[in-house]
C-alpha positions in Angstrom: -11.6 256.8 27.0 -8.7 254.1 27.2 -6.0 253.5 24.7 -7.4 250.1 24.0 -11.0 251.6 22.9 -9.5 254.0 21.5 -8.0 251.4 19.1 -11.2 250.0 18.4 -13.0 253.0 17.7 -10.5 253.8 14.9 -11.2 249.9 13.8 -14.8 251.0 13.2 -13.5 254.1 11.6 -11.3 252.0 9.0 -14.3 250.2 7.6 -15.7 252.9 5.5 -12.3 254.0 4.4 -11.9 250.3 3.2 -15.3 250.1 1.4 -14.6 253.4 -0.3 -11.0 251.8 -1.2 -12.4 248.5 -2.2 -16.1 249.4 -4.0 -13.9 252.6 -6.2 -11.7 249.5 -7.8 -13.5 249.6 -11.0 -13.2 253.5 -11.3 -9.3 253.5 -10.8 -6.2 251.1 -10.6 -4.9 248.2 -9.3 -2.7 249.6 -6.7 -5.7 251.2 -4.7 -6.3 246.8 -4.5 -3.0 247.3 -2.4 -4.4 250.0 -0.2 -7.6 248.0 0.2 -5.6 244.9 1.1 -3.7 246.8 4.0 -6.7 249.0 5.3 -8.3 245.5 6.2 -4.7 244.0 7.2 -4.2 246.9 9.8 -7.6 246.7 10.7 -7.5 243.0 11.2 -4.3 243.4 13.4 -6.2 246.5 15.6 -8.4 243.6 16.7 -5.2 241.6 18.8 -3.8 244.9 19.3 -6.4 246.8 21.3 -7.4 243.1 22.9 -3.6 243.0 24.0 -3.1 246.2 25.5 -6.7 245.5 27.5 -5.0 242.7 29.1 -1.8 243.5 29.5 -2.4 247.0 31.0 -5.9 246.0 32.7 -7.9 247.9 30.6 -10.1 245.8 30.1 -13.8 247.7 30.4 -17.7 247.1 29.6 -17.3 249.0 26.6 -14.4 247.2 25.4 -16.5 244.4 25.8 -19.2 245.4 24.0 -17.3 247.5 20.7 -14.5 244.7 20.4 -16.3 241.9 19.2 -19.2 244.2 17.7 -16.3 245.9 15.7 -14.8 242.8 14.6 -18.4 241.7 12.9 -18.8 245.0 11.7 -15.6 245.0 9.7 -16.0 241.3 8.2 -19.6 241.8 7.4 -18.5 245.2 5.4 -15.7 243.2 3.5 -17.9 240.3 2.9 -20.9 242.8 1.5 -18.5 244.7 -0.5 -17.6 241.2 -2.0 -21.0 240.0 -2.8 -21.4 243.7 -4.6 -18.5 243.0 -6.4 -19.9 239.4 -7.9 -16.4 237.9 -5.6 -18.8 235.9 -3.1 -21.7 234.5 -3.2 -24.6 235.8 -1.2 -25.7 233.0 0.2 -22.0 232.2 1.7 -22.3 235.7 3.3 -25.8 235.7 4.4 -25.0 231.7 6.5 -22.2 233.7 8.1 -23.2 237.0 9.1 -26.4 235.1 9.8 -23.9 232.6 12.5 -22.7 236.4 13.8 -26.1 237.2 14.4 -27.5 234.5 15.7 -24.1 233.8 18.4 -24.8 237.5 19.1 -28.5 236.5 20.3 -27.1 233.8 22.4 -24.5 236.1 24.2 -27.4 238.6 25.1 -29.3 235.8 26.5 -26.4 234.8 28.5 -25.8 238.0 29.5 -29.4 238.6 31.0 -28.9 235.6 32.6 -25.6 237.1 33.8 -23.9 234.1 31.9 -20.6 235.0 30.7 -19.7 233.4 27.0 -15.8 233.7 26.1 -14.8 233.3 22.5 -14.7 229.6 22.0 -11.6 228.0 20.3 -13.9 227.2 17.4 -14.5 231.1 17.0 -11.6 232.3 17.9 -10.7 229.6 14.2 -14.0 230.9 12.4 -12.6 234.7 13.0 -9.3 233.6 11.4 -10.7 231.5 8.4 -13.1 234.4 7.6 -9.6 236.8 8.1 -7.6 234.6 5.8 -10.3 234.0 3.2 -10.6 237.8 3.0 -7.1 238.9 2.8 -6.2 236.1 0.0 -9.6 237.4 -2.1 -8.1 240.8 -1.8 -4.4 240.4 -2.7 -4.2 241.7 -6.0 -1.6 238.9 -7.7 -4.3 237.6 -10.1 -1.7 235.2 -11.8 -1.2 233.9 -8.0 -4.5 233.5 -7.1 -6.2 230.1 -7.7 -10.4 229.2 -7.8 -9.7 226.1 -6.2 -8.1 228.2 -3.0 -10.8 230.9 -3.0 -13.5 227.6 -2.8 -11.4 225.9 -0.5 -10.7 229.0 2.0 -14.9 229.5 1.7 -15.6 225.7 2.6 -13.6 226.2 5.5 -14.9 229.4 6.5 -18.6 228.5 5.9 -18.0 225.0 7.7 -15.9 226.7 10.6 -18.8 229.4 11.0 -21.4 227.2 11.0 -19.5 224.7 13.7 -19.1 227.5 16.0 -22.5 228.5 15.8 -23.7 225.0 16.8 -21.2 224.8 19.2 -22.2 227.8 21.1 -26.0 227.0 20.8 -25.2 223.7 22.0 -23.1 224.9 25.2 -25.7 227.0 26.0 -29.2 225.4 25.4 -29.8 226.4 29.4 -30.5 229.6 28.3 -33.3 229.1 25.9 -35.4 227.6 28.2 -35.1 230.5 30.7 -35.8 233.7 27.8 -38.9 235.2 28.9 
């Protein structure tokens, strides 16, 4: 296994270190908010990391392929969740953007039975760093900073920006749904 999938297997590994970090906060103190905040920070940053060293080495592989993006879902569905358990998010803002992840993830295995290839869009490529920001400010733990107009804002965004990239890449690839058998 190559250094860059090795990077995103410890990605995957992170998120139930972070949801064990994040769900204990009613149990202990604010600094384990801290350690919550930079478990998802250096997992976050694994993401341009391994996807760096892929390129830059060419290392990129089919399981790379697969685990990046599949890891990058994994670990903003888990912080979302753990928000909607914490009464931080509203459900329905999760379920309309996993439910984007879901659905873009349906397109790319059409496309990929088609032997279509999909990059990330620049739409997604926004929609991943909306949903990173909006997550990172909900976790930092500076209460007296933190403003509701800012978390609402950053979840327009994020919710508008999901859904646009979603359209956007059913759109771009409408072909596709006529040929699924």
């Amino acid at each position: 296994m190559n250094l860059p999938n090795k990077i995103t297997i410890a990605r995957v590994c992170l998120i139930p270190v972070y949801l064990f970090v994040y769900l204990a906060q009613p149990f202990s103190e604010v600094p384990n908010m801290w350690l919550a905040l930079t478990i998802f920070s250096v997992a976050s940053i694994t993401d341009a990391v391994d996807g760096y060293v892929a390129k830059r080495y060419g290392l990129v592989s089919n399981f790379g392929k697969l685990m990046d993006p599949l890891a990058d879902k994994l670990l903003v569905s888990a912080a979302l969740i753990a928000f909607v358990a914490s009464g931080t998010l509203s459900a329905w803002v999760v379920v309309l953007i996993i439910s984007r992840e879901f659905f873009v993830s349906g397109i790319r295995q059409l496309c990929v039975e088609q032997g279509i290839v999909i990059a990330a869009s620049p739409s997604a490529k926004f929609k991943t760093i909306t949903q990173m920001v909006l997550i990172i400010y909900i976790l930092l733990p500076l209460a007296m900073f933190k403003f509701d107009w800012i978390v609402i804002s950053l979840t327009v965004i994020t919710v508008l920006a999901s859904l646009y990239s979603g359209i956007e890449y059913a759109v771009k690839n409408r072909s596709v749904f006529g040929k699924a058998s």
